[in-house]
N, C-alpha and C positions, 0 to 999 in steps of 0.2 A: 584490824577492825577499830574502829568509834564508836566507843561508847560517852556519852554524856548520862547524867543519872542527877536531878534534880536539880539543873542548871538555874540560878536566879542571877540576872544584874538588877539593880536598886540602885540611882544614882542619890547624891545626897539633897537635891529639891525631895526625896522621898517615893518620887516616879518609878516604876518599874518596866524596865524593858524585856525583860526576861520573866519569868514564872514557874520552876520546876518541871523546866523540861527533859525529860527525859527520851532518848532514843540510843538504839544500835546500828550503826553503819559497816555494814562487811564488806569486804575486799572485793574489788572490780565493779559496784554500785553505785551508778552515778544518783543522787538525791536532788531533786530540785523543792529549793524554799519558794516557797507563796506567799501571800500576804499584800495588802494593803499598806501605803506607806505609813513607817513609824511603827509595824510588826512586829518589830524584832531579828528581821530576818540577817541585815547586815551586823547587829551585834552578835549574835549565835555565833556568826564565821568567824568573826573578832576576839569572841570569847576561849575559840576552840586553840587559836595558836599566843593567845594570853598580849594581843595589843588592845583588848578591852580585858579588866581585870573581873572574872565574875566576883560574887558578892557571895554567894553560896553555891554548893552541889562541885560534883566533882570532874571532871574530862579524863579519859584513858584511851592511849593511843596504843592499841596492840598491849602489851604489859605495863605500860610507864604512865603513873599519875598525871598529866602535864598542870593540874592546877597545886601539886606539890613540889614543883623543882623551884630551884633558884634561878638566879636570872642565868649563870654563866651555865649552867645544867638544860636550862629553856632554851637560851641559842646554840647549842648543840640540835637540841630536839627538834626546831622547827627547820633542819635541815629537810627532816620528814614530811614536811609539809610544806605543799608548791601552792604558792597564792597568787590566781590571778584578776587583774583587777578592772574594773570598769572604765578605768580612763585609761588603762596600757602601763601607767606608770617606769615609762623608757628613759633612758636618757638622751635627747634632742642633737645633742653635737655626737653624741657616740654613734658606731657603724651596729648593723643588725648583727653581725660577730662579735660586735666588744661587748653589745646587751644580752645577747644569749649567755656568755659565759660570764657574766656578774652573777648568773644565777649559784653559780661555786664558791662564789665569797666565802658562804659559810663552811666551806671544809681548807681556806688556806689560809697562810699566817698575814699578817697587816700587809710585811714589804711584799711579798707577792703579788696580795692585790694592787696595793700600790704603783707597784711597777705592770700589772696587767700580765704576769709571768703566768703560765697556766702548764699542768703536764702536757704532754703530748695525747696520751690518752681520752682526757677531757675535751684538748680541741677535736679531736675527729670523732667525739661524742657528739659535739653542737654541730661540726657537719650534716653526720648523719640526724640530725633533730633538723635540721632546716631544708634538706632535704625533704621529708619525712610530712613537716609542714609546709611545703609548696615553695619554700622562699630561698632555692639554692642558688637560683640567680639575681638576689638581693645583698648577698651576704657584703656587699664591700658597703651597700647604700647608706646612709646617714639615716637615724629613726624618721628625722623630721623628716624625708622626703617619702615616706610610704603615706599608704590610705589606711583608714581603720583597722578594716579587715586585714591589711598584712600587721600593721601594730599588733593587734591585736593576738596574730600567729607568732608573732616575736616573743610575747609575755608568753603564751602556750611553753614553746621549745624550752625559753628560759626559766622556767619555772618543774617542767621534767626534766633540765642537766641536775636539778640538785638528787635524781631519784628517789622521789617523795613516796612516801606510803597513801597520802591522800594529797587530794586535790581542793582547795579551797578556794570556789570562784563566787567573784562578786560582782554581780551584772554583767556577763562580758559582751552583749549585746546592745547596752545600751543605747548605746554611738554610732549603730550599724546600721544599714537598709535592711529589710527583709529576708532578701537572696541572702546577702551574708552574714547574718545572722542565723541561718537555719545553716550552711559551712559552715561556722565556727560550732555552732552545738555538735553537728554530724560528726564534727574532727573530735571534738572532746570525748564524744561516748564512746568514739572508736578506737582513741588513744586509752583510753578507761580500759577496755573491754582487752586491749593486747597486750597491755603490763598490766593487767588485773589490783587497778586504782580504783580506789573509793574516791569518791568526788561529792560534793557538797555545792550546790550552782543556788545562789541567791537570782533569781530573775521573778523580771513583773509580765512576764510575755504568758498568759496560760498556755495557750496552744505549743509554744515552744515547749514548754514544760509538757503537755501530753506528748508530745513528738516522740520526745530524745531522752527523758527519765524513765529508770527505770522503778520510781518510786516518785512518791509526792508526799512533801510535809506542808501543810496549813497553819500556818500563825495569824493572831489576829489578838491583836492589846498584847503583846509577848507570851501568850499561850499557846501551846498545843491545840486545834484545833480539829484535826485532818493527818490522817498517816495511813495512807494505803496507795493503788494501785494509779496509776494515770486513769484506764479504762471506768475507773469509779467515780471519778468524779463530775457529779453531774447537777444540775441547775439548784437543788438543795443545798448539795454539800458548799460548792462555790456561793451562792445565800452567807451563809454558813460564818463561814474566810472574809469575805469580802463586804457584807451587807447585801442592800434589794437592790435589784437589778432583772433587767429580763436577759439572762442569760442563756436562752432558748435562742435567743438570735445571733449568738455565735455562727461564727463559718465552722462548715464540715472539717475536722482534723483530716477527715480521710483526703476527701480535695486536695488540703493544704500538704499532704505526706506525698499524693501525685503530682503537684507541681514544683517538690522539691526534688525530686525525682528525677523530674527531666535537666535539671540544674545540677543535679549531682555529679562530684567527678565517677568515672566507673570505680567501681570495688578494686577488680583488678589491675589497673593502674596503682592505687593506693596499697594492695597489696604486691603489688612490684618495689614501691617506693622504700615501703617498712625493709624489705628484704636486704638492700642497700646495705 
């Protein structure tokens, strides 16, 4: 579980990005952050694995303070935590193999990584993860030569070799079409939902957010705004988050769940895959 309990950042122009936010995040919960830009929503994720440093209030990851460790106590800890990112953050000359298992840096010693030496157990971890995430006939390719959408399944895999207790993603859609961006949500809530990950998704997309969260937080000037169900929120509450708008002329989510539908890969293909 995630708990944060009266989170503030306050940069020193005297701004606040943050405002005593408080929430709980339990295990297998995918969360999606809202908000209008400059929310707060990309510092919360920031503040949760301490590369924004908050200012006040505390973060607890299952039993461990994380805004009380030290640095060398912190880079232990944020083994537990897979971050994935809105620009993919790969590295361009390396293979979809050599980026999946970077994501184990954090449990081996310098010369190891250095030399790219990994256990044996590990690599046919990332197998099975790239597998798993559609990309087993990619595994020799160079990052630069994929599309978004496989980039982007790259960060996924490499970001659960570390076996995270939560997932902390930041826009992973941004950069995508439609179609795959509603795959890559569907893959996140389903990898969520079968190692029982808490997940934390910063996106500006509502409808993806009604889709595929099972939960929705509202920020708006770094506040709390909104913390309840997808099904609730409605042309008020969104008012509310975002300002005036005729939010009434949204497209139907339902529509939008049957046309992702037909674009889905089947269940059981993907449950074939997990089994692997």
């Amino acid at each position: 579980m995630l708990i944060l309990k009266q989170l503030t950042k306050r940069y020193n122009t005297g701004d606040k990005a943050l405002t005593d936010v408080t929430l709980n995040i339990p295990a297998g919960q995918v969360t999606a952050l809202i908000g209008p830009s400059g929310a707060g929503k990309s510092t919360l994720i920031r503040c949760v694995n301490r590369l924004v440093e908050p200012t006040q209030g505390q973060v607890f990851l299952g039993e461990t303070e994380l805004t009380g460790l030290s640095q060398r106590q912190l880079r232990k800890a944020r083994r537990r935590m897979g971050m994935i990112f809105q620009e993919y953050a790969l590295i361009d000359r390396l293979t979809v193999m050599e980026n999946v298992l970077s994501g184990y840096l954090g449990y081996t010693g310098f010369w190891r990584s250095y030399l790219r030496r990994y256990p044996q157990h590990v690599i046919k971890e990332a197998f099975r993860l790239l597998e798993r995430v559609g990309l087993s006939d990619f595994i020799d390719k160079r990052a630069d030569e994929l599309s978004g959408g496989q980039r982007q399944r790259v960060g996924i895999a490499r970001a659960l070799l570390q076996s995270p207790d939560i997932l902390l993603v930041d826009e992973p859609t941004a950069s995508l079409d439609p179609k795959t961006s509603r795959q890559i949500m569907r893959l996140i809530k389903e990898l969520c939902a079968e190692r029982q990950l808490a997940a934390i998704i910063n996106i500006h997309d509502v409808q993806l957010a009604q889709l595929y969260a099972d939960r929705i937080i509202g920020l708006r000037a770094g506040e709390l705004v909104f913390d309840g169900l997808p099904d609730q929120l409605d042309a008020e509450i969104l008012t509310r988050i975002y300002g005036e708008e005729d939010w009434n002329t949204l497209p139907d989510t339902d529509a939008s769940e049957e046309q992702d539908s037909e674009t889905a890969v089947p269940m059981s293909n993907l449950m074939r895959t997990a089994a692997l």
